[in-house]
C-alpha positions as a Markdown table, in Angstrom:
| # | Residue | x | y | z |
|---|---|---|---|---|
| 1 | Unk | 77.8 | 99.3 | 90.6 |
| 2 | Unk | 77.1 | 96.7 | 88.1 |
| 3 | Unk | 75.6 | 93.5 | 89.0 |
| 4 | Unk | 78.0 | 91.8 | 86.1 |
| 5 | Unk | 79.3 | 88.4 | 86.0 |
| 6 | Unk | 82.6 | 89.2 | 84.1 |
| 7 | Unk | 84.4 | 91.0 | 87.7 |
| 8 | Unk | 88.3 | 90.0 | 86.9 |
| 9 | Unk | 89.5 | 91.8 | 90.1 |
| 10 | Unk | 88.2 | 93.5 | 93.0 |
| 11 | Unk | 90.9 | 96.0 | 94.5 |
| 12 | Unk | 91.9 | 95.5 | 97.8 |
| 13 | Unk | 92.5 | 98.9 | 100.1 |
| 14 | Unk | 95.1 | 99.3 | 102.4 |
| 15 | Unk | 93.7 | 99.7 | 106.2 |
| 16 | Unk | 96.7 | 102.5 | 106.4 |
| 17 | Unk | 94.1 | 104.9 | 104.5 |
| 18 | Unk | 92.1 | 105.8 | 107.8 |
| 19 | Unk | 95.2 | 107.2 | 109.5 |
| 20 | Unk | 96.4 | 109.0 | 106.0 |
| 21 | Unk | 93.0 | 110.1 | 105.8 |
| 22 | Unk | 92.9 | 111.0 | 109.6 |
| 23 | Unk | 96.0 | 113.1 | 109.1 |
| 24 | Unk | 95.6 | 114.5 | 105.7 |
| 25 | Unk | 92.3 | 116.4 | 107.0 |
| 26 | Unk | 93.7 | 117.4 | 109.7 |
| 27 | Unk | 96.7 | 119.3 | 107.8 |
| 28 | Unk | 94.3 | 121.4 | 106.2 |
| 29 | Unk | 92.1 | 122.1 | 109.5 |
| 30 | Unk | 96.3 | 122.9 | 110.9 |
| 31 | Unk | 96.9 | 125.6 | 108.1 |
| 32 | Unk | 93.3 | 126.9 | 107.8 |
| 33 | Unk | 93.9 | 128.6 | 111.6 |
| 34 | Unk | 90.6 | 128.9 | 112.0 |
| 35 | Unk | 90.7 | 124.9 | 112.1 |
| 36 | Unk | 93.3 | 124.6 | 114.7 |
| 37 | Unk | 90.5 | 123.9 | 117.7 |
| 38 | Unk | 88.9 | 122.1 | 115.9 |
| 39 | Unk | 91.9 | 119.3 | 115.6 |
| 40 | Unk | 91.3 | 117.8 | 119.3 |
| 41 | Unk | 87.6 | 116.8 | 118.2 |
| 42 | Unk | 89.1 | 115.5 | 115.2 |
| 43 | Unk | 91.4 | 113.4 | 116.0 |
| 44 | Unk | 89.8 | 112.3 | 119.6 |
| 45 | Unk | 86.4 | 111.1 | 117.5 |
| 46 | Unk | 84.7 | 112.7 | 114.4 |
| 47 | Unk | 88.0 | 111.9 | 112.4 |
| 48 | Unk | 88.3 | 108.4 | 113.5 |
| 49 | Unk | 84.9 | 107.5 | 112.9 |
| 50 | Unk | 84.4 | 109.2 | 109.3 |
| 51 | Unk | 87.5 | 107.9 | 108.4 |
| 52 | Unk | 86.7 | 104.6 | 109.2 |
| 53 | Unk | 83.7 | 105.2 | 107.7 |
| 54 | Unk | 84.9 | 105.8 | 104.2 |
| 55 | Unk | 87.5 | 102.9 | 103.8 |
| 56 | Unk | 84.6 | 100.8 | 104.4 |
| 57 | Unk | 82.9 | 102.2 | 101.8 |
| 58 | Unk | 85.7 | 102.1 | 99.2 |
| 59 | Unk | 85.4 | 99.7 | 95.9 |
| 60 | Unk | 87.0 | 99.3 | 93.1 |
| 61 | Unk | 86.6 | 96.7 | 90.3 |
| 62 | Unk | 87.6 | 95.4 | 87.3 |
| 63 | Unk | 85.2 | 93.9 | 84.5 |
| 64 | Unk | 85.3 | 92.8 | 81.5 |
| 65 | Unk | 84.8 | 96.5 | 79.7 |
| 66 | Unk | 84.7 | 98.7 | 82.7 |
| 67 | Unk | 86.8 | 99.9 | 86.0 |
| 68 | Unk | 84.5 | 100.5 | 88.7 |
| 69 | Unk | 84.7 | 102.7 | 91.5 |
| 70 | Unk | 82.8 | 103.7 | 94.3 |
| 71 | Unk | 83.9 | 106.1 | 97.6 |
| 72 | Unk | 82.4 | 108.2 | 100.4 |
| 73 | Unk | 80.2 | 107.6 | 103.1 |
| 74 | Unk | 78.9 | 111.2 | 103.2 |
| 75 | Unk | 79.5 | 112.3 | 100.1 |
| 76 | Unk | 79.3 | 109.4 | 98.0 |
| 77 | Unk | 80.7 | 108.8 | 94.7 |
| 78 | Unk | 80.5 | 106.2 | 91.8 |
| 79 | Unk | 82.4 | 106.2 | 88.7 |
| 80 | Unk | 82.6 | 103.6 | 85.9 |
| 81 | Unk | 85.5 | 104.0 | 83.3 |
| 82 | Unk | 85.5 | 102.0 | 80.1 |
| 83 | Unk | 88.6 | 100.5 | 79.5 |
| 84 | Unk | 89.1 | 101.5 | 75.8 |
| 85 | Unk | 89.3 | 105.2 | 76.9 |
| 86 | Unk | 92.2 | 104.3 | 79.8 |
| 87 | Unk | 94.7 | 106.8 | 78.2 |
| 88 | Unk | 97.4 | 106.6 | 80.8 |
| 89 | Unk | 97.9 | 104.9 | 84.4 |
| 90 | Unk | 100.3 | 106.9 | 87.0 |
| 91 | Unk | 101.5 | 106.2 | 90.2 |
| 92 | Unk | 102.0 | 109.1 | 93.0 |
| 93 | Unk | 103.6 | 109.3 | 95.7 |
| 94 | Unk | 104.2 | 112.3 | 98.5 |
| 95 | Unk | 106.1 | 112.4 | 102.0 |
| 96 | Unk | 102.9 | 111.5 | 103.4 |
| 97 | Unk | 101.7 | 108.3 | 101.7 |
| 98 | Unk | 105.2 | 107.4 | 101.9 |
| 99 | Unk | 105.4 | 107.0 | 105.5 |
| 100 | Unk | 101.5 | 105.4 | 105.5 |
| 101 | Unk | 103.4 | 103.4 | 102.7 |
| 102 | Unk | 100.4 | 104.1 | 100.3 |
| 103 | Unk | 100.5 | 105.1 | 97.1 |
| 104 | Unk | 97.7 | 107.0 | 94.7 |
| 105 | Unk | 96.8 | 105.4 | 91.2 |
| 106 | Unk | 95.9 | 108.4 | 88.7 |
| 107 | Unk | 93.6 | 107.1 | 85.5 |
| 108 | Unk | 93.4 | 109.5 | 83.1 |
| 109 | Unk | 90.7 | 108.7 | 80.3 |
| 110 | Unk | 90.4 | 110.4 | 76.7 |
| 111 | Unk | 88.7 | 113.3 | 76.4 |
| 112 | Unk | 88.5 | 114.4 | 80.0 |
| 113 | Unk | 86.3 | 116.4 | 80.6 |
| 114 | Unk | 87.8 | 117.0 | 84.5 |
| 115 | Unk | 89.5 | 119.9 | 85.1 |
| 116 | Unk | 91.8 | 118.6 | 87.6 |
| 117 | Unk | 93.5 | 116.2 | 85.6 |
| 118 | Unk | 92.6 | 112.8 | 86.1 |
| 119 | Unk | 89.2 | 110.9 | 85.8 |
| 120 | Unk | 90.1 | 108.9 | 89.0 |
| 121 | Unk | 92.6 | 108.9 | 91.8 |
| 122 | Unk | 92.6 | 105.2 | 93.6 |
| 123 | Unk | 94.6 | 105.6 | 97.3 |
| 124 | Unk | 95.9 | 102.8 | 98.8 |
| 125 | Unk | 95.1 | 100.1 | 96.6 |
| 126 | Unk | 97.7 | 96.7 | 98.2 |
| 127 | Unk | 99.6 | 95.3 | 95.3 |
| 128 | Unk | 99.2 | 98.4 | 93.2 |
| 129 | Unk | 101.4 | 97.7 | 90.7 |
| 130 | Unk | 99.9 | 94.3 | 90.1 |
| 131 | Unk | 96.3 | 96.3 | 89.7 |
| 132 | Unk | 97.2 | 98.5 | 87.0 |
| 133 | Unk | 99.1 | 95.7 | 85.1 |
| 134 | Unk | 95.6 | 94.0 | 85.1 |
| 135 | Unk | 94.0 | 96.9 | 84.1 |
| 136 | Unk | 96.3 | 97.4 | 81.3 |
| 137 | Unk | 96.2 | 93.8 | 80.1 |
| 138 | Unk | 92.3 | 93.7 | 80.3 |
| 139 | Unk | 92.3 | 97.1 | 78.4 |
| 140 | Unk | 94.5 | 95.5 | 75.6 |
| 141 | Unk | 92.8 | 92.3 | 75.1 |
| 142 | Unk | 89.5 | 94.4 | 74.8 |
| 143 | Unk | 91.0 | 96.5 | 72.3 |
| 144 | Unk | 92.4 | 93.7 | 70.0 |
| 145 | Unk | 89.1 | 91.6 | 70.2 |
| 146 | Unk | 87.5 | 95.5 | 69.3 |
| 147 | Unk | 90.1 | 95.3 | 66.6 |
| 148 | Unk | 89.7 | 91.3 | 64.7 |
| 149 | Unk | 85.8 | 91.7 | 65.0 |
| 150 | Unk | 85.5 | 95.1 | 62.9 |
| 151 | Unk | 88.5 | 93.6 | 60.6 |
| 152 | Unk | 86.2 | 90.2 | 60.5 |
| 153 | Unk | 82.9 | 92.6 | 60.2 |
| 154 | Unk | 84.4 | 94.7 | 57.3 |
| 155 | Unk | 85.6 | 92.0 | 55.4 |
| 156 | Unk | 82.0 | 90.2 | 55.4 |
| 157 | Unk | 80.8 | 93.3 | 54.1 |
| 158 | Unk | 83.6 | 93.6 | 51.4 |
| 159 | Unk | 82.5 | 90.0 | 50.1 |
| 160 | Unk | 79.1 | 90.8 | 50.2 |
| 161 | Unk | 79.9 | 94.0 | 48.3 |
| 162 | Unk | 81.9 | 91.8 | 45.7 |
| 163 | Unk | 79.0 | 89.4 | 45.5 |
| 164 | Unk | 76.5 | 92.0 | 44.8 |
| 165 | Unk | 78.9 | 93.4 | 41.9 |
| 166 | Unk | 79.8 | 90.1 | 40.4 |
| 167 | Unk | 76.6 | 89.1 | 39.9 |
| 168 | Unk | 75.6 | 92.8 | 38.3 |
| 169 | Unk | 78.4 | 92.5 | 35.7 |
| 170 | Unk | 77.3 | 89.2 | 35.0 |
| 171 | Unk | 73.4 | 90.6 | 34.5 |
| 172 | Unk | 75.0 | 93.3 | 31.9 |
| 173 | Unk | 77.0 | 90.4 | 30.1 |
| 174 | Unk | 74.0 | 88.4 | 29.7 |
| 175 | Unk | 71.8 | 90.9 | 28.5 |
| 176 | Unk | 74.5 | 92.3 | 25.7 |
């Protein structure tokens, strides 16, 4: 992540996620069969402990220009999205994070180049709705101070440009 002074927010997780986690892995050991004995040793230790693992190795920040976001404890992963490509924010919500009372923050960027549909999926963020309401103001501020300095940059260069052209006509007056 970056070492930048400009952090707005840092995300807060919900401690709820190691159970979700716990039982959403185990689902899929339940409906794979073959996974079925493997669900004691789950539950009874490697679940707990890589479970607990990863939500203490979940960040997520805001900056200036960027949302940071780092996951995993065995398979790590560390994404930063610039704000001016935030394209849409969604919330989600299934029968399971509803009864961890969790919900899942999609961010979906321009030009994705993901094929499942979302740049970044944030579970169990507390005050969710308060996050992406930063993230949306942040994103909007950076675009309108985008905005005025390329309308202030292009109209420097429009005056210079009249300058320049002024002062030619005025050479061709004087010399006729």
């Amino acid at each position: 992540m970056s070492q930048e002074n400009n952090l707005i927010i840092q995300a807060e997780f919900n401690p709820k996620i190691k159970r979700y986690i716990l039982f959403y892995v185990a689902f899929f050991f339940f409906i794979s069969v073959m996974g079925i004995p493997l669900l004691l040793f789950w539950f009874l230790g490697i679940g707990q402990t890589l479970s607990k693992r990863y939500y203490e190795h979940l960040d997520c920040r805001l900056t200036e220009k960027h949302l940071e976001f780092r996951k995993g404890y065995l398979f790590k992963v560390e994404k930063t999205i610039p704000l001016e490509n935030i394209q849409d924010l969604t919330f989600i919500e299934n029968p399971l994070l509803k009864y961890f009372d969790l919900r899942i923050l999609k961010i979906e960027t321009a030009g994705q180049s993901n094929m499942k549909g979302s740049d970044m999926k944030l579970v169990g963020i507390i005050d969710a709705l308060k996050f992406k309401k930063q993230v949306l103001d942040q994103r909007e501020k950076l675009t309108r101070r985008s905005y005025t300095t390329t309308t202030e940059n292009s109209s420097q260069q429009t005056n210079i440009l009249l300058e320049e052209i002024k002062d030619l006509l005025t050479d061709i007056r004087d010399k006729s």
